[in-house]
C-alpha positions as CSV (number, residue, x, y, z in Angstrom):
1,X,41.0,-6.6,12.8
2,X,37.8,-7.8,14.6
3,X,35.6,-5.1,12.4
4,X,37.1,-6.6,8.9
5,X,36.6,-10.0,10.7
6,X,32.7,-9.3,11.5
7,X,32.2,-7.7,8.1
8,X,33.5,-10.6,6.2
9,X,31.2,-13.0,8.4
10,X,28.4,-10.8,7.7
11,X,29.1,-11.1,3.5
12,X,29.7,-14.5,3.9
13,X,26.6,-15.5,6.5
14,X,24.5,-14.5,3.2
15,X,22.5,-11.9,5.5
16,X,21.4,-9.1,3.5
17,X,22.8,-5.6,5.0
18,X,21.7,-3.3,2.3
19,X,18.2,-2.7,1.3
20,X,17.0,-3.4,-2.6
21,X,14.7,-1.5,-4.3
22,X,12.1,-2.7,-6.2
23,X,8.9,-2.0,-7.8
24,X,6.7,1.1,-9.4
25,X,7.2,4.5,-7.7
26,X,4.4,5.9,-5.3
27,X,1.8,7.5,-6.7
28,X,2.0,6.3,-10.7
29,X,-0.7,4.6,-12.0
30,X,-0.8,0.8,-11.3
31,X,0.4,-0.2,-15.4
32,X,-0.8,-3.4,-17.2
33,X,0.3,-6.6,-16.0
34,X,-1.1,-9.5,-18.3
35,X,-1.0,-12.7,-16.7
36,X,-2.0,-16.1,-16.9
37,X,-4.5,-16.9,-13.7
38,X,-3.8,-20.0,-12.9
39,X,-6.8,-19.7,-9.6
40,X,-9.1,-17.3,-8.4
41,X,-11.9,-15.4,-9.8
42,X,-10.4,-15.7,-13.3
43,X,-8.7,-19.3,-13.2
44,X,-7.6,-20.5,-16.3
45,X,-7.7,-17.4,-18.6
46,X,-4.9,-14.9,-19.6
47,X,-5.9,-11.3,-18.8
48,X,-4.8,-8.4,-18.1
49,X,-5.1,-8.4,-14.1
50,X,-4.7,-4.9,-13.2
51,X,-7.0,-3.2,-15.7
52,X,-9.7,-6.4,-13.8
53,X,-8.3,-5.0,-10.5
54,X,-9.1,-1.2,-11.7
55,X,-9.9,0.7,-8.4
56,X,-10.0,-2.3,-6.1
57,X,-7.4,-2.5,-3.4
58,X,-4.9,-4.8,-4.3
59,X,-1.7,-6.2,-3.0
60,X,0.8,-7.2,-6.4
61,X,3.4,-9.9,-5.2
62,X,6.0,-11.0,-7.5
63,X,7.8,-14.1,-6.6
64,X,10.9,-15.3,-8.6
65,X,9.6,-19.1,-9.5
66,X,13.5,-19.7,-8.2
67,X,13.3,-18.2,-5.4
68,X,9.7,-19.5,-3.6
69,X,10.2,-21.3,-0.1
70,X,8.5,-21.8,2.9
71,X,8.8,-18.3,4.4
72,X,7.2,-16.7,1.3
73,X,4.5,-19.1,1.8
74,X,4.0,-18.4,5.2
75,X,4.3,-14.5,4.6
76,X,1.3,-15.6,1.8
77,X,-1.0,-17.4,4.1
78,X,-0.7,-14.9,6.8
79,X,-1.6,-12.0,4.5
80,X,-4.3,-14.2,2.6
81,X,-6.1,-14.6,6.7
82,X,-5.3,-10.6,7.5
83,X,-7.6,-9.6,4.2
84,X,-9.5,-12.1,4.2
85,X,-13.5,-11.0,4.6
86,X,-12.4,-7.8,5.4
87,X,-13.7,-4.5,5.0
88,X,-11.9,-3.0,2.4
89,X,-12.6,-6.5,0.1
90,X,-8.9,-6.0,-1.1
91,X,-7.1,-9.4,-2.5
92,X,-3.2,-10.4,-3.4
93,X,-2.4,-11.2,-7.2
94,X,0.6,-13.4,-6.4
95,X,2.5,-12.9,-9.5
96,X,4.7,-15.9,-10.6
97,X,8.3,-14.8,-12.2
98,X,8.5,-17.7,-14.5
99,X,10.4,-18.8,-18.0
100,X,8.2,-22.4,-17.1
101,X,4.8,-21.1,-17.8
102,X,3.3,-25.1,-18.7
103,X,5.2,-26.1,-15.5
104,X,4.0,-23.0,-13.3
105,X,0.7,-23.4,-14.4
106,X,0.6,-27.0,-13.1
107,X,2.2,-26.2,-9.7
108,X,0.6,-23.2,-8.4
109,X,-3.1,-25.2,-8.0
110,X,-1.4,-27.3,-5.7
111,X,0.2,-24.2,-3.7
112,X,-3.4,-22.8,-3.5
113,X,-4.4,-26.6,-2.6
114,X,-1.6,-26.5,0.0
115,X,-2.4,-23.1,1.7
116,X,-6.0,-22.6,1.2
117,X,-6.1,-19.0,0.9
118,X,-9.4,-16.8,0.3
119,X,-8.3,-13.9,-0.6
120,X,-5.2,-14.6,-3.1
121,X,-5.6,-15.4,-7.0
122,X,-1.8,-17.2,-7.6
123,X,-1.2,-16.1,-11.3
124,X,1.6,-16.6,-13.6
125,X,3.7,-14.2,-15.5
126,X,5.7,-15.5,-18.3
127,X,9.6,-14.1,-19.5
128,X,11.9,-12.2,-18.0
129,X,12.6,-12.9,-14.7
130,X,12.1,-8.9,-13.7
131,X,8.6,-9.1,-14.7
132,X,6.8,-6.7,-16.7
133,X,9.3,-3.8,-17.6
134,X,6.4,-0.6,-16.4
135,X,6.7,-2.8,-12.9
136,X,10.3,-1.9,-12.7
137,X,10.6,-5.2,-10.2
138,X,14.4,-5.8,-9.4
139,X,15.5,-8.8,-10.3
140,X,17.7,-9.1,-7.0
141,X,14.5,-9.0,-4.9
142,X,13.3,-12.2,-3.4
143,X,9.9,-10.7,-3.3
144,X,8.4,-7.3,-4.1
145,X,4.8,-6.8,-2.9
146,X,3.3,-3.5,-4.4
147,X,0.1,-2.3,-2.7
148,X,-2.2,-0.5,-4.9
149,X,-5.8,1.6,-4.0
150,X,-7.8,3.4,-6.7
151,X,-5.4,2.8,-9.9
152,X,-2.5,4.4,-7.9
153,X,0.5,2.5,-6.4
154,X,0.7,3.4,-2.5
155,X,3.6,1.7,-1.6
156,X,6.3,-0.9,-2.5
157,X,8.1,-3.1,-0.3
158,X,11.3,-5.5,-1.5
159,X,12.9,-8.4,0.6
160,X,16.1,-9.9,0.2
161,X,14.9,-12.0,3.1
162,X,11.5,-12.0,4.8
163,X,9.2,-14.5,6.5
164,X,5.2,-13.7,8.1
165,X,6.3,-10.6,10.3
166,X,6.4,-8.7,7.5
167,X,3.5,-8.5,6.2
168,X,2.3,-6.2,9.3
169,X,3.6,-3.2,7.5
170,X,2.6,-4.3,4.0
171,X,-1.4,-4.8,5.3
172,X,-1.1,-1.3,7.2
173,X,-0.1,0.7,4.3
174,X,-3.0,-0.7,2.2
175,X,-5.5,0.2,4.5
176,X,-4.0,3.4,4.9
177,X,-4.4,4.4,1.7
178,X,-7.7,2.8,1.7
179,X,-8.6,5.4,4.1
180,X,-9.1,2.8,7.5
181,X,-7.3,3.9,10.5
């Protein structure tokens, strides 16, 4: 009785107890993902940001425009000051899930102007709310960050919940397969 009562509390607590996948497989190349940049290097343009990216390290993050809060935005800003002038000059697309683009495109200038990041470009992705189909981004996940090095996917991570402590794990893997130790 106290095991159905605790498993109930758990499914109703809205704690997540089984992992989601999401994201490209290791080792496939990193496909195109065109986007509209809404700041960075590219602001203002539509491009295709991976084939920009090429070989660079890069860390993909897809956010569901319903699903952004403030511990997405901290896990953001902390991995924006971990890259940040480093060494292996790698940056975050922060990919936008949207079916607002006009309204997207408005707000994420003032998320940059909010957070102040260096090392982020806060982009847009217009449609389906999974993303690019090649990015095979589960549309359950409250965030998928996809690290990529040298055209290659590395890793993938997916959070049904998350906040800064994260992104740890998500910065070693890149630099792993950037080659730093």
């Amino acid at each position: 009785m106290l095991r159905t009562f605790l498993g109930v509390a758990l499914l109703t607590s809205g704690i997540a107890i089984a992992d989601v996948t999401s994201g490209p497989d290791k080792g496939t190349a990193v496909a195109p993902l065109k986007v509209y940049a809404a700041t960075g290097t590219h602001e203002g343009k539509e491009l295709d940001i991976a084939a920009e990216r090429k070989d660079n390290a890069t860390i993909y993050v897809f956010i569901p425009n319903d699903k952004w809060d403030r511990p997405m935005a901290r896990y953001l800003k902390t991995m924006d000051k971990e890259l940040a002038g480093g060494k292996e000059k790698a940056e975050i697309v922060a990919v936008w899930l949207t079916d607002q683009l006009d309204q997207t495109k408005e707000y994420l200038p003032k998320v940059q102007q909010s957070l102040m990041m260096e090392a982020t470009n806060l982009t847009a992705y217009p449609g389906a709310k999974a993303g690019p189909k090649d990015w095979r981004i589960n549309d359950m996940a409250h965030l998928t960050a996809v690290v990529a090095v040298k055209g290659k996917v590395a890793a993938t991570f997916a959070y049904q919940s998350l906040n800064e402590t994260d992104v740890p794990a998500v910065v070693k893997a890149l630099r792993k397969a950037a080659g730093e130790k």
